[in-house]
C-alpha positions in Angstrom: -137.3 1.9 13.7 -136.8 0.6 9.8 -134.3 -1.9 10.9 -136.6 -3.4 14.0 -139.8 -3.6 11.5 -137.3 -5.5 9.0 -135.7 -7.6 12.1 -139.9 -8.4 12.6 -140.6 -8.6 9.6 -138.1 -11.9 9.1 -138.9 -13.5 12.4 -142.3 -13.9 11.0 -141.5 -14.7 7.8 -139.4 -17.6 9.8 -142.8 -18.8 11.5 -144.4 -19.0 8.7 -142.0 -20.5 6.9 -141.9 -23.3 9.4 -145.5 -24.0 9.8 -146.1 -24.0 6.1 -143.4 -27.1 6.2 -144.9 -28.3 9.2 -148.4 -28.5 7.3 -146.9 -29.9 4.1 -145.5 -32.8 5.8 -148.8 -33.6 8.1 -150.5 -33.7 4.9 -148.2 -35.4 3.3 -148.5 -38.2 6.2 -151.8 -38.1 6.1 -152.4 -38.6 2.2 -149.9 -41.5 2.6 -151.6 -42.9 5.5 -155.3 -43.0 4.2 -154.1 -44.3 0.6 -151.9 -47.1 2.5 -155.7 -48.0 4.7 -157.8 -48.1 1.2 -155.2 -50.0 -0.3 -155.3 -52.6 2.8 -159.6 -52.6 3.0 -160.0 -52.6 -1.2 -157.1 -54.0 -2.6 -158.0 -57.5 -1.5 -161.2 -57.5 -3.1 -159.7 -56.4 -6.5 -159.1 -58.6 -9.5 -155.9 -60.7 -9.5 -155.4 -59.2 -13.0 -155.6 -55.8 -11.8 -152.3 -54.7 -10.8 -152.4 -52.3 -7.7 -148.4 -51.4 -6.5 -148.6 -50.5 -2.9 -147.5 -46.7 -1.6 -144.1 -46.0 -2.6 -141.5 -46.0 1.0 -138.9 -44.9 -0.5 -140.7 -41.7 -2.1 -142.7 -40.8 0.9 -138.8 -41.0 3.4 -137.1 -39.3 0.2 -140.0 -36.6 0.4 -139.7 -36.2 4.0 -135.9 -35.8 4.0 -136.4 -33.0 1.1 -138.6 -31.1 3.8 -136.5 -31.6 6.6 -133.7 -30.7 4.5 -135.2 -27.5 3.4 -136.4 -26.5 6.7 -133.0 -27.1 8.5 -131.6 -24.6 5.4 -134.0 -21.9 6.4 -133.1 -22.3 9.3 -129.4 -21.6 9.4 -130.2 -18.9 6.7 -132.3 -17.0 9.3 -129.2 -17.6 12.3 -126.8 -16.1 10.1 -129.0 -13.3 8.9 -129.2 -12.7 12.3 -125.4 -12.6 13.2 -125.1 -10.5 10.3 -127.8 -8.4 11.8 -125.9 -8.5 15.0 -122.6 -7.6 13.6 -123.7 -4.8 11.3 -125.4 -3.7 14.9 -121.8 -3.6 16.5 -120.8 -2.5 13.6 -122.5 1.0 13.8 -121.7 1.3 17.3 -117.9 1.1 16.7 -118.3 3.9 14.2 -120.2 6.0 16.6 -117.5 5.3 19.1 -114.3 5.8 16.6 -115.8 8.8 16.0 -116.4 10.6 18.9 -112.5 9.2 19.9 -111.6 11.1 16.8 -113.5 14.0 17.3 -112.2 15.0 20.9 -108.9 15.4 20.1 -109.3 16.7 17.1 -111.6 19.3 18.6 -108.7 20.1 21.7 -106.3 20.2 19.0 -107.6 22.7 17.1 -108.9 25.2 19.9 -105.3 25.2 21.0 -104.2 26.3 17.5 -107.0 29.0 17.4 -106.1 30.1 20.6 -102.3 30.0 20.0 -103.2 31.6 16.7 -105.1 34.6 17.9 -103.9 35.3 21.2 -100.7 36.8 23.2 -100.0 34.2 25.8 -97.3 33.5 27.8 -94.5 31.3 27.2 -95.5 29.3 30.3 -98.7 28.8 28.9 -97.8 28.3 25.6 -95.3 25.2 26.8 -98.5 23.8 28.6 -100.3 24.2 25.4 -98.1 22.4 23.1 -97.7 19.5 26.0 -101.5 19.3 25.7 -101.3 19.1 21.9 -98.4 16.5 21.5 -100.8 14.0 24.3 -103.8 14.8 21.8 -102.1 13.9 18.5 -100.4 10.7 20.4 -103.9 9.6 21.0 -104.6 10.3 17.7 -101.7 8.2 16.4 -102.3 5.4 18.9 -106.0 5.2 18.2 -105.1 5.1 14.6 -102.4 2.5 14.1 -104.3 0.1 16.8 -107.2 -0.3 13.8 -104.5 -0.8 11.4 -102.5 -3.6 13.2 -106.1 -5.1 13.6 -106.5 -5.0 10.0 -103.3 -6.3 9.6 -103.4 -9.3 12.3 -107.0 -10.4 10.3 -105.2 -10.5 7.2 -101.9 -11.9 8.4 -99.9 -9.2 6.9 -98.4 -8.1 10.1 -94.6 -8.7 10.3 -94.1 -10.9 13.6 -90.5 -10.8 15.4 -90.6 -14.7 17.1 -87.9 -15.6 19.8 -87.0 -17.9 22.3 -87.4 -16.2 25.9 -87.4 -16.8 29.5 -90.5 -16.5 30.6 -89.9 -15.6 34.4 -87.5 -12.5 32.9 -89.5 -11.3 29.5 -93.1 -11.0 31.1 -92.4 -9.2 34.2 -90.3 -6.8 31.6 -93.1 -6.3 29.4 -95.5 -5.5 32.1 -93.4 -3.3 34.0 -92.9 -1.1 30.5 -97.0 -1.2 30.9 -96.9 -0.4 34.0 -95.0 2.6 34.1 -96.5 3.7 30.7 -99.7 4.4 32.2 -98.0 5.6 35.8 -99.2 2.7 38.0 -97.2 2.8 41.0 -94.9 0.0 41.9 -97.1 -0.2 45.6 -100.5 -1.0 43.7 -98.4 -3.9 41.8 -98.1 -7.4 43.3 -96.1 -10.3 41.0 -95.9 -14.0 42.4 -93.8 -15.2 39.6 -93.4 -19.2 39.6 -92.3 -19.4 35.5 -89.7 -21.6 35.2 -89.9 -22.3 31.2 -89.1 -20.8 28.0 -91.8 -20.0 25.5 -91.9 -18.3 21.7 -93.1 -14.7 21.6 -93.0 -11.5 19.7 -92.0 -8.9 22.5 -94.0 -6.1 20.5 -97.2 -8.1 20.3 -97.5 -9.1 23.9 -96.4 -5.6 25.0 -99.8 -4.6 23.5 -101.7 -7.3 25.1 -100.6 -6.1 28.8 -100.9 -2.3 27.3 -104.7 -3.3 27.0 -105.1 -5.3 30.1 -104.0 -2.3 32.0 -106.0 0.4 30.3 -108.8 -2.2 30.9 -107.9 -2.3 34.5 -107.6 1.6 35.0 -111.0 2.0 32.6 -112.6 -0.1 35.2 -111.8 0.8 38.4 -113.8 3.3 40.2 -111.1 3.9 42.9 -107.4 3.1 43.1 -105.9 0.8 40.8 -104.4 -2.8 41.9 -103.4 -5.6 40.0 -102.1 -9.0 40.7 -100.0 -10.6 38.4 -99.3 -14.6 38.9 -96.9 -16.1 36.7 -96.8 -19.9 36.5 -95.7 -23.5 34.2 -98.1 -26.7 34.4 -97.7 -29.3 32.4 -97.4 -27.9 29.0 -98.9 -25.1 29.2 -97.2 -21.2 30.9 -100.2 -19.5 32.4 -100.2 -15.7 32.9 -103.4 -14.9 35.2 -104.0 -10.2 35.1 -106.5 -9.8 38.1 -107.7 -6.6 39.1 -110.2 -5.1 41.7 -112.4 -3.1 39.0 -115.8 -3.4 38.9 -116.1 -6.9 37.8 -118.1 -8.6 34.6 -121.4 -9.9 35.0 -120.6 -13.8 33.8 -123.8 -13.7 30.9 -120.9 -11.5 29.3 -117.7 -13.3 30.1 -117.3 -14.5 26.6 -118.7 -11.4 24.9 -115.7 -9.2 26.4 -113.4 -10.5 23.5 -115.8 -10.4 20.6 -115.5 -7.7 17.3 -116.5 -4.3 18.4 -117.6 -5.6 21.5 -118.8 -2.9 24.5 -120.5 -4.2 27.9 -122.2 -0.9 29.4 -121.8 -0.6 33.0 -123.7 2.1 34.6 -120.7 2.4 37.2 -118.5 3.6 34.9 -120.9 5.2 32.1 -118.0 7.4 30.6 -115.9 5.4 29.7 -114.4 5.6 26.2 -112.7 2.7 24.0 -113.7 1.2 20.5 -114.7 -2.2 21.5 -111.2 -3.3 19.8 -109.3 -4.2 22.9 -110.0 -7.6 24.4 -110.4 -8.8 20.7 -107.3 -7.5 20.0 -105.6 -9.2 23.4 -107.5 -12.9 21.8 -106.2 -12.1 18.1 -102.3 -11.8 19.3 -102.8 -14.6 21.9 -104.1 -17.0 19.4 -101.6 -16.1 17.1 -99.1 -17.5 19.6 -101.0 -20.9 19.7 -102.6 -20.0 23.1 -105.9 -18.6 24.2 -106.6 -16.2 27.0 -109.8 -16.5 29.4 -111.7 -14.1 31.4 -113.3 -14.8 34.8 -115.7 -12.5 37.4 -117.9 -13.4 40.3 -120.1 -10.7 39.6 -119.8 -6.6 40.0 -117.2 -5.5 42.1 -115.4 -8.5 42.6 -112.7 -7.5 40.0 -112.1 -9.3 36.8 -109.2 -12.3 36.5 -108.0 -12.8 32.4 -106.0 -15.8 32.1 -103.3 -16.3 29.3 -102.0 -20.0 28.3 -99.4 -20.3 26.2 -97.4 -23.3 24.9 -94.1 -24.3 26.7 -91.3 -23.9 24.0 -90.0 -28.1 23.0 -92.8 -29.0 25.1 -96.4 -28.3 23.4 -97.6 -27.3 19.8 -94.1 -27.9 18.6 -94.8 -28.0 14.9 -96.5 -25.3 14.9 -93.9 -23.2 17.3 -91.0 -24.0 15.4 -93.1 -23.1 11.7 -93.2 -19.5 13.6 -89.6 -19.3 14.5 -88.1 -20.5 10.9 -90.6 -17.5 9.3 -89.1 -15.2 11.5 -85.7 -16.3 11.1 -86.4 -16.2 7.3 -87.5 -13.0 7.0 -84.7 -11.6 9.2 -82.6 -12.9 6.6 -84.7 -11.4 3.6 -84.2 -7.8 5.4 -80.6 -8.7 5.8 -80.2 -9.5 2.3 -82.0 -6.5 0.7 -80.4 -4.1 3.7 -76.7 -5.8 2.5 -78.1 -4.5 -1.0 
């Protein structure tokens, strides 16, 4: 309630703001308007020896660029008060969100210990127990390390691995290994794969972009799960398009999917969890591999289509390609010399 009375509280201040500038400058036009008509009826009938200097131009188009310029700075100090608004908004919901992730398994973790703890069971369901634990604690773990690789990406202290690869042969690898991580069967998979090109890549990196396109896929899918993959080279450009028959995006929120802590409710799937770090961190890694990845929907249950471009390898964005691959061969050779050490 505080924060909407404060988010009113500046919107007003904004209007007021505005027509207070607004009046200056009318009155400002008129006062230079009604001296510039006295000094056309009166001046005239003045002495010679009476000097009378006309309304200054220069002052009164100085003066009006001063307002103007201060208005269009209150401006954009209100829109980015507002994105600060906004992002401190998302902000809160992503620690609402962490934390409930947290606090599941945490709680299913330590009910199983209590139990384990306190009661005879059998060995059976001791085995089932510890199974249950080990999935809790890897979610844990995974949950975990994805907010410090995002941390890491933003600061650029992640160590990327950049090689020369086939694309026809390394993506359909990668996805497979996503695939079969999160048991899609091989009948709800269909590849067209048309990629006859090499491009740059860090294996580990996209293997976590397709990890998140497929949770994303399962998240949003209220019945089975299908996805098809088309692999293709035009131009310059090696385009992976991930389509699935989920519920679909509404398209007001096409380009919202891949923002910070960004979460589009969906009343067809209300329970589904996630931190809102996915997408963003499926545009980080992609951009970070001088592409850009793209999102498209006809509306609710048509299914969602994300499309990745990346550059050809000796064909686009060669500078910057090649700046990649002499880092990664130089610090392969850093770990070589302090391993050889």
């Amino acid at each position: 309630m505080k924060k909407q009375r404060s988010i009113l509280f500046l919107i007003f201040a904004f209007i007021f703001a505005q027509f207070a500038w607004m009046g200056l400058l009318g009155l400002w036009i008129y006062w230079y308007v009604s001296n510039y008509i006295i000094f056309e009826k009166v001046g005239g009938q003045l002495s010679t020896q009476v000097a009378i200097e006309s309304p200054n131009v220069f002052i009164f188009v100085g003066g009006i660029i001063l307002i103007v310029g201060i208005a269009v700075a209150i401006f954009l100090f209100f829109r980015n008060l507002t994105v600060q608004i906004q992002l401190t908004k998302l902000y809160d919901n992503f620690i609402a969100n962490v934390t409930h992730e947290l606090k599941s398994p945490l709680s299913s973790l330590q009910l199983y210990l209590e139990t384990l703890y306190n009661k005879e069971i059998s060995a059976e369901k001791r085995k089932e127990f510890i199974e249950t634990m080990i999935k809790d604690s890897n979610r844990l773990n995974k949950l975990i390390n994805s907010i410090l690789e995002i941390s890491r990406l933003e600061q650029k202290r992640i160590a990327h691995n950049f090689h020369i690869y086939e694309a026809g042969k390394v993506f359909p690898e990668l996805m497979e290994n996503s695939f079969a991580q999160f048991r899609i069967p091989k009948s709800s998979v269909r590849f067209e794969n048309n990629a006859n090109c090499k491009c740059v890549i860090d294996r580990d990196a996209m293997q976590i972009v397709f990890d998140n396109l497929t949770d994303n896929a399962i998240k949003y899918s209220t019945g089975e799960v299908k996805v098809f993959i088309r692999l293709s080279s035009k131009l310059k450009k090696m385009v992976i398009e991930f389509s699935d028959e989920g519920i679909g995006i509404d398209p007001t929120n096409l380009k919202k999917i891949f923002h910070k802590f960004q979460r589009i409710d969906n009343r067809s799937v209300p329970n589904v969890k996630g931190t809102g770090l996915g997408l963003y961190w499926v545009k980080e890694i992609v951009k970070f591999h001088g592409g850009k990845v793209t999102a498209y929907s006809e509306g609710k249950d048509k299914g969602t289509v994300f499309r990745i471009e990346l550059p050809i390898y000796k064909t686009s964005k060669r500078i910057y390609i090649n700046s990649l691959l002499r880092n990664t061969a130089k610090k392969e050779k850093e770990m070589e010399k302090t391993d050889g050490d």
